[in-house]
C-alpha positions as CSV (number, residue, x, y, z in Angstrom):
1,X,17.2,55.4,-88.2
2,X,16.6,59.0,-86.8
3,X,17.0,61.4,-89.7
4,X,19.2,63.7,-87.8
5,X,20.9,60.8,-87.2
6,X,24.7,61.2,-88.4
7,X,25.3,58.1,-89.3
8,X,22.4,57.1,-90.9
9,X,24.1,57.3,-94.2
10,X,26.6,54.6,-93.4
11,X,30.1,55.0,-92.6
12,X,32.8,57.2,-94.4
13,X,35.6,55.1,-94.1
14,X,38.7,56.9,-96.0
15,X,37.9,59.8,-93.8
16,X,37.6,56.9,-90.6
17,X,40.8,55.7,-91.3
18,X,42.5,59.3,-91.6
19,X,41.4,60.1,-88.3
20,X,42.4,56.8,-86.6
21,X,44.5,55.0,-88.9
22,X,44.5,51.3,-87.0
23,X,41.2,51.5,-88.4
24,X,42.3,50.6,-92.2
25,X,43.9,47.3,-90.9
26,X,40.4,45.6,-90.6
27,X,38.8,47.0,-93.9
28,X,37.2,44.9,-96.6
29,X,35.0,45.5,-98.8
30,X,31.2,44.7,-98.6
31,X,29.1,43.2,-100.9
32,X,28.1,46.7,-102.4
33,X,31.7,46.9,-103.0
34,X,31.7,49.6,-100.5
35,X,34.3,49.2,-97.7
36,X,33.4,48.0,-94.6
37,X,34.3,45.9,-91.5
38,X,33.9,42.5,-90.2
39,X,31.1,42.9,-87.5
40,X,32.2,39.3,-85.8
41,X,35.4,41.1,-85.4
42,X,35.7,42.1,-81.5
43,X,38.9,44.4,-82.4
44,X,37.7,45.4,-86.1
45,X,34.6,47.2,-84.0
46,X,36.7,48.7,-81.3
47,X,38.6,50.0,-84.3
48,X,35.5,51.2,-85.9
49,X,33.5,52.8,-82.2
50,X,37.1,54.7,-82.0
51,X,37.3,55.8,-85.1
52,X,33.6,57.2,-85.4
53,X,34.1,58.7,-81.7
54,X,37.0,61.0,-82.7
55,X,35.8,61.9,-86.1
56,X,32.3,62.8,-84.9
57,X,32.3,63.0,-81.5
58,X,35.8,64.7,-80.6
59,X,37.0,62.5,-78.5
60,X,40.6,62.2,-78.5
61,X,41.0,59.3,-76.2
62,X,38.8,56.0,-76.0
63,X,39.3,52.8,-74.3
64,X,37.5,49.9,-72.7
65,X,39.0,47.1,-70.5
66,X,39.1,43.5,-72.3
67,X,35.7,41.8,-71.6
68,X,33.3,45.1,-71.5
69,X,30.7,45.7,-73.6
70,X,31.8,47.8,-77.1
71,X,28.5,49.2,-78.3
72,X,27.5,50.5,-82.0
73,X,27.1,53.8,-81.6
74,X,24.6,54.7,-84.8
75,X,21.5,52.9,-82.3
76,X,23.0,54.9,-79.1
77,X,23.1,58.0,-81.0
78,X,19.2,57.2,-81.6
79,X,18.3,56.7,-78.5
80,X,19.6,59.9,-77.5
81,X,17.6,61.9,-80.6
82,X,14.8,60.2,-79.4
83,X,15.6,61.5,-76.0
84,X,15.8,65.2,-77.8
85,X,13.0,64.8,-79.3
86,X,10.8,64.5,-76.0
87,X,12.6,67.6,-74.7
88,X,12.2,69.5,-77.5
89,X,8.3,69.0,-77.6
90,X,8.5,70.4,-73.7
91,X,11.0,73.1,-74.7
92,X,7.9,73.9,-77.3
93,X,5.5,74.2,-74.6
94,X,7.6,75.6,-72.4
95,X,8.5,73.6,-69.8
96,X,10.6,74.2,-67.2
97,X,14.1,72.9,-67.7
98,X,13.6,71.3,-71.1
99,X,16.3,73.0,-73.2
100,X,19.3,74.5,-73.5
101,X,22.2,74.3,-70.5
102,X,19.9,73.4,-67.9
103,X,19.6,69.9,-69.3
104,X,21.0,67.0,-67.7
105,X,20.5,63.6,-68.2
106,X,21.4,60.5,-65.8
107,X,22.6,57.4,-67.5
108,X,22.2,54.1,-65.0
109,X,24.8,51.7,-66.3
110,X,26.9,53.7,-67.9
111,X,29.6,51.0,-68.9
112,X,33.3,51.1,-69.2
113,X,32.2,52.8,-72.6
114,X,30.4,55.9,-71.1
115,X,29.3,56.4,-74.9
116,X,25.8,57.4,-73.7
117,X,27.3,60.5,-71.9
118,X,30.0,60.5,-74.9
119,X,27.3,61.2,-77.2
120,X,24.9,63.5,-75.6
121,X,27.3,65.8,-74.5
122,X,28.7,66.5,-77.5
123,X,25.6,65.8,-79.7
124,X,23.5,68.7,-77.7
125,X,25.9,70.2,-75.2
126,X,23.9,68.2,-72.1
127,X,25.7,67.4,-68.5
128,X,25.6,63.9,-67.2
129,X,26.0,61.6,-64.4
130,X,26.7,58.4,-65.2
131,X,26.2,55.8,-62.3
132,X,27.2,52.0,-62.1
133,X,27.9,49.1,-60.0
134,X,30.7,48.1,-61.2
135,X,34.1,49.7,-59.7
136,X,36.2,49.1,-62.9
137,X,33.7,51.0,-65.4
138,X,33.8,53.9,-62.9
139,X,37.4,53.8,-63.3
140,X,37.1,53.8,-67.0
141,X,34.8,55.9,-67.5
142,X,37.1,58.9,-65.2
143,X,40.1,57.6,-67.1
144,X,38.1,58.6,-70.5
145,X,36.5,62.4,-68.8
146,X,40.8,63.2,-68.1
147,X,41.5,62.6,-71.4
148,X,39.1,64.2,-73.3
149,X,38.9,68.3,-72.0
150,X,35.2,68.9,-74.1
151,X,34.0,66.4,-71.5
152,X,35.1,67.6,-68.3
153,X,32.5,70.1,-67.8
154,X,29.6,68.1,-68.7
155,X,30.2,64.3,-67.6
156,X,30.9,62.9,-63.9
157,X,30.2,59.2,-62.3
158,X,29.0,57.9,-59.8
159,X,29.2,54.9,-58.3
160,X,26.2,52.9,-57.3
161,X,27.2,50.5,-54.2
162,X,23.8,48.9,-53.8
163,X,22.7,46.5,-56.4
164,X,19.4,46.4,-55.5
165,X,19.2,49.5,-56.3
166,X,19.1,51.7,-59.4
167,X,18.2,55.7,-58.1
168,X,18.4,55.2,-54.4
169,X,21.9,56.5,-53.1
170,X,22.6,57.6,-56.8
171,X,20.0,61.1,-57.4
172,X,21.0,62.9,-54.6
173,X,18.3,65.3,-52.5
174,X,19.4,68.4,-54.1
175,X,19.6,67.1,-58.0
176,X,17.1,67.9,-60.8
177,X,17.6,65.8,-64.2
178,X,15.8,66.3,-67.2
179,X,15.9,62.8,-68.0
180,X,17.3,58.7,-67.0
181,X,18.4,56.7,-69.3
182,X,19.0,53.0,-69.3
183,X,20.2,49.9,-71.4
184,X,19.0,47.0,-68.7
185,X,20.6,43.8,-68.9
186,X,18.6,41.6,-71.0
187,X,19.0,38.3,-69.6
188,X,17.9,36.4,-67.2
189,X,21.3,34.4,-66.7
190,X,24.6,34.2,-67.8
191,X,23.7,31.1,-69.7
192,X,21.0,32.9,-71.3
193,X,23.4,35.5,-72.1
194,X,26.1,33.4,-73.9
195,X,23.4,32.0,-75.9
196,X,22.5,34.9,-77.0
197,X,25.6,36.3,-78.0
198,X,26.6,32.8,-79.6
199,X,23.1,33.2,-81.9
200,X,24.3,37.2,-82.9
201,X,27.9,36.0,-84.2
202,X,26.3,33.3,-85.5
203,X,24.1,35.7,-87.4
204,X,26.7,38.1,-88.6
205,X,29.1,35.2,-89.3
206,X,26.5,33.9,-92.0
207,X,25.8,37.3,-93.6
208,X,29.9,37.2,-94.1
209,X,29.8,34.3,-95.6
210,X,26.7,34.8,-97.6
211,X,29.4,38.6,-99.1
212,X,32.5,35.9,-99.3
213,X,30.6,33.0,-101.3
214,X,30.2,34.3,-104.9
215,X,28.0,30.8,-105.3
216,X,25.6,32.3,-102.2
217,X,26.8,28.9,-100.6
218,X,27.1,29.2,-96.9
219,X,30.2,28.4,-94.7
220,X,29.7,28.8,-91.0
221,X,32.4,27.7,-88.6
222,X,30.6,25.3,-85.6
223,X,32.6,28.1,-83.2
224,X,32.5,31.3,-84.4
225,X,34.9,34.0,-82.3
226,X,32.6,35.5,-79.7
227,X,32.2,39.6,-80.6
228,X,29.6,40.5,-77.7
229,X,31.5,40.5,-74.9
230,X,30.1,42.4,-71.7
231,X,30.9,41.7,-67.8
232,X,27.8,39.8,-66.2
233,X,26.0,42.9,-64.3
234,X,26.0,44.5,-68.1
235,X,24.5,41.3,-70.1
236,X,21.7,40.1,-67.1
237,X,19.9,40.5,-63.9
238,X,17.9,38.0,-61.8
239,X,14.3,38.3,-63.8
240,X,16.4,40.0,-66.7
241,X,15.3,42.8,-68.7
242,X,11.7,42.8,-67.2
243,X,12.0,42.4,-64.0
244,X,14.7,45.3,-63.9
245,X,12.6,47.8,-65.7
246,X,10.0,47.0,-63.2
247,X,12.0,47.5,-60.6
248,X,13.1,51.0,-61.8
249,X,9.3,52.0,-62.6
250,X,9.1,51.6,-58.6
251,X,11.6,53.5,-57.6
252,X,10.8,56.2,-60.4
253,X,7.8,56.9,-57.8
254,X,10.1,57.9,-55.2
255,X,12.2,60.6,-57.1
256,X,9.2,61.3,-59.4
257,X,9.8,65.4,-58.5
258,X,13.1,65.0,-59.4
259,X,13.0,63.7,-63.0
260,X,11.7,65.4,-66.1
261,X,11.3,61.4,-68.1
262,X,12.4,58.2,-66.9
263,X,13.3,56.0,-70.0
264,X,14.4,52.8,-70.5
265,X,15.2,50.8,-73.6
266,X,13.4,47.6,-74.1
267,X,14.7,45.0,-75.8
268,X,11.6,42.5,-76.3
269,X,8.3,44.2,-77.4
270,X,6.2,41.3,-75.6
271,X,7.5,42.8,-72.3
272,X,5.5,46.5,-73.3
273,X,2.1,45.1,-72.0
274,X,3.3,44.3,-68.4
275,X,5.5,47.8,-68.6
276,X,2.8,50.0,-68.9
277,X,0.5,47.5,-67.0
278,X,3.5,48.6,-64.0
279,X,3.1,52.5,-65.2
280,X,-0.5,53.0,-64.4
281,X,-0.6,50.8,-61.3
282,X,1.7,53.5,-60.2
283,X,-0.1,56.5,-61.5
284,X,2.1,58.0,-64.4
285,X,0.9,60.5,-65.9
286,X,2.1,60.1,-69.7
287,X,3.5,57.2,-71.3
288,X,5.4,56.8,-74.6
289,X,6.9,54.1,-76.7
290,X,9.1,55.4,-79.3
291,X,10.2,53.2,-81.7
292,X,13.8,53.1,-83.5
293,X,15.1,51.3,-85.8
294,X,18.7,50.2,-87.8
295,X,18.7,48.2,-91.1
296,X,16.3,45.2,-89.9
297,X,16.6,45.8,-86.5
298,X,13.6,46.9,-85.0
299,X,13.9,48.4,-81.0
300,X,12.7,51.2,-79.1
301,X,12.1,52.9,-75.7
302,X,9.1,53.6,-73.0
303,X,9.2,56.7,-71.3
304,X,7.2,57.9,-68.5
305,X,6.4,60.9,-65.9
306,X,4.9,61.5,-63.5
């Protein structure tokens, strides 16, 4: 994890719980002893992603509609130092726009969560857009900038009606940002996505059992509660994740005086050749995979400019 990562350190949970107490409902205690949650738990991480947003984040209000996404923020918060780290090296040598107030940062697919904005603005002080497809997460996502005063200044949505397109109709002719992000739907079909999500809660439902079984004997239920929910424009894409990064590197050429660095996370490192095979057909000037990672978890992002 990113050492100025805040939660690389785990989770303080006594204070958690102090500062939103539906959070103690769902604690037990890990195998360390230590108390923790049950990640197979769709409402125990809710509790948790609320918790850690108003103790660290100062939000005051959070929400997400049943069936959206309900991500762990200690690998969004990476992405984002990640992101600060690239502006910082500019800042360094000076480039224009690189620090400070000016920066602003465009998040495509922002979610019902909006914890990408959430985050950054509060993290650093940076202004956002956040653009999607999807009517409902727009909704959200204003519901959660009226709530919360730090974020009225610095977070606003947008909402994208095309979805063949990811910066047409959104970066408007008289807007500079110092940076896009993204987390692209992975999959390639909503098949594709349930089995996926079946094999994660499958995953965390045997490291549970693995804590619960003093013997190390495992006991996996043949149906484990689904945890990763998301709608289907948030889990895949026609082509999935490579086809829509591909797509974006396209249209990156279009607003390419508009944008400081285009990033996108990548979920599947065999998909890096054909990225950067799609960056220098179209003439980028620098290119950078930074790598992240959280426990074994291995992930990271490509940026570009051009």
């Amino acid at each position: 994890m990113h050492p100025n990562n805040a939660h690389k350190n785990g989770y303080p949970m006594d204070k958690l719980c102090k500062r939103h107490p539906a959070l103690k409902a769902f604690i037990t205690p890990a195998k360390s002893g230590q108390p923790s949650i049950d990640f197979a738990n769709p409402a125990a991480v809710k509790a948790l992603n609320t918790a850690l947003l108003a103790y660290y984040y100062n939000m005051t209000y959070w929400d997400i509609p049943a069936g959206y996404l309900c991500p762990p923020v200690p690998g969004r918060a990476d992405y984002l130092h990640g992101i600060a780290d690239l502006l910082q090296a500019d800042a360094a040598n000076k480039a224009p726009r690189a620090s400070g107030s000016e920066v602003k940062g465009l998040d495509i697919g922002v979610g019902a969560n909006a914890i990408y904005p959430i985050l950054g603005s509060q993290l650093f002080g940076w202004q956002f857009v956040g653009s999607d497809i999807d009517k409902k997460s727009i909704e959200n996502c204003q519901t959660i900038i009226q709530r919360n005063p730090p974020l009225s200044s610095l977070f606003s949505v947008r909402h994208q009606p095309n979805k063949a397109c990811i910066f047409s109709g959104i970066i408007h002719e008289d807007d500079y940002f110092s940076f896009t992000m993204c987390n692209p739907p992975f999959h390639k079909s909503a098949s594709d996505a349930n089995k996926g999500s079946v094999k994660k809660v499958a995953n965390l439902s045997r490291h549970k059992n693995k804590r619960a079984n003093n013997k190390g004997r495992l006991r996996l239920s043949s149906k484990p509660p689904l945890n990763f929910e998301g709608q289907s424009n948030e889990l895949w894409c026609d082509g999935g994740e490579l086809a829509f990064i591909q797509t974006m590197i396209k249209e990156s050429v279009v607003v390419k005086s508009q944008v400081g660095w285009f990033t996108c996370l990548v979920s599947k490192s065999a998909h890096l050749k054909a990225i950067n095979t799609s960056l220098n057909y179209y003439n980028a000037a620098e290119i950078k995979t930074l790598n992240m990672g959280q426990g074994q978890k291995q992930s990271r992002f490509v940026a570009w400019r051009f």
